[in-house]
N, C-alpha and C positions, 0 to 999 in steps of 0.2 A: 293734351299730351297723349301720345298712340301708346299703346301698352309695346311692352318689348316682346320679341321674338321668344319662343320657348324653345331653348337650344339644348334643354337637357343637363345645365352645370345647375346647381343646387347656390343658392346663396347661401352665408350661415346667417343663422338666428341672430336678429338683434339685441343687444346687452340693455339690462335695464340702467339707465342714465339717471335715476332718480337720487345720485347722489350717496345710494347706499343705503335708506333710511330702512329699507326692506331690513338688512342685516341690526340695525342698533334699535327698535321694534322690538325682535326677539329676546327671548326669555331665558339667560345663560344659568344654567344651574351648578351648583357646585362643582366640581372635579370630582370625578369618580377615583375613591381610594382603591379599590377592589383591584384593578390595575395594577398600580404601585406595589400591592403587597404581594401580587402575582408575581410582579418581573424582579423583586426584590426575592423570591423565593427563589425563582428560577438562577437569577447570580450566584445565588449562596449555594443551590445545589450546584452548579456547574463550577464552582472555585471549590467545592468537597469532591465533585469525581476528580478533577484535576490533582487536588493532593493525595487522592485514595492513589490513584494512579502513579504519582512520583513517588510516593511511599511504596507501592509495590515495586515500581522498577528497580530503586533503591534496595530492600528486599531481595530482589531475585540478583542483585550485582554479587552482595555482598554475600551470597549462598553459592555464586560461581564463584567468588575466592576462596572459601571456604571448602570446597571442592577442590581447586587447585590445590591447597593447604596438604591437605588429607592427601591427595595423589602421590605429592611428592614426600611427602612422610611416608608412605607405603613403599616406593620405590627405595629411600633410604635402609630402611626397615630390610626389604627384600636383600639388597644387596649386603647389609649386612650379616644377614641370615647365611647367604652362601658363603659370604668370607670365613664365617664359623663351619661351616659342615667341611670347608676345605681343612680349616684349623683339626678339628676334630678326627678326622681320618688322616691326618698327618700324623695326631697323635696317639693315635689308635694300631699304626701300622706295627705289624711284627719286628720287623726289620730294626723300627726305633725302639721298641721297647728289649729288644736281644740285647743290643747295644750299650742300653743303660744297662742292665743286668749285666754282664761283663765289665762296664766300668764303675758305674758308678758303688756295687751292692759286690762285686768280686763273682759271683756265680760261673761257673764252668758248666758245661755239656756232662752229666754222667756216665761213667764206664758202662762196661755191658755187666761187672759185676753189681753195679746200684740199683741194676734194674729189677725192680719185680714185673711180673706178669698175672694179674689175680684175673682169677678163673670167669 
């Protein structure tokens, strides 16, 4: 048989056919636990940032309502404040308090004779 042509394509490697005994031969050692305690750490941490995490979001909801809360209590607050300062200088004015004095208490204006003048 004449050898073949060298044209440059690579065959691939042939497979050992021996049935595999290569592989049931070797010497399988226990499972390594080191692993297992590893990726079981890493779950446990990563379902504790996940809760730190919704516990904060959580957290920071319920301090934006709480905030709302307070805002609109402040505004209540405010606006009742000015409905007082209105009340108060209504009640304060001259004008109303002549008025009652004349009705209610009977008081008149005095003469020019009631008047004193101290020095």
């Amino acid at each position: 048989m004449a050898a073949a042509p060298k044209t440059g394509i690579r065959r691939p490697a042939r497979r050992n056919t021996n049935g595999g005994e290569r592989n049931r031969n070797r010497k399988v050692g226990p499972p390594r636990r080191g692993n297992t305690w590893v990726w079981i750490m890493v779950i446990v941490l990563f379902f504790g940032q996940a809760l730190f995490y919704a516990w904060c979001r959580v957290q920071s909801v319920n301090a934006g309502y709480g905030i709302d809360k307070e805002t609109r209590r402040r505004q209540a607050l405010t606006r009742e404040r000015n409905t007082l300062n209105i009340e108060l200088a209504r009640l304060k004015s001259p004008e109303r308090i002549e008025t009652i004095a004349r009705t209610r208490l009977g008081l008149v204006m005095p003469d020019a004779k009631q008047r004193i003048t101290l020095p």
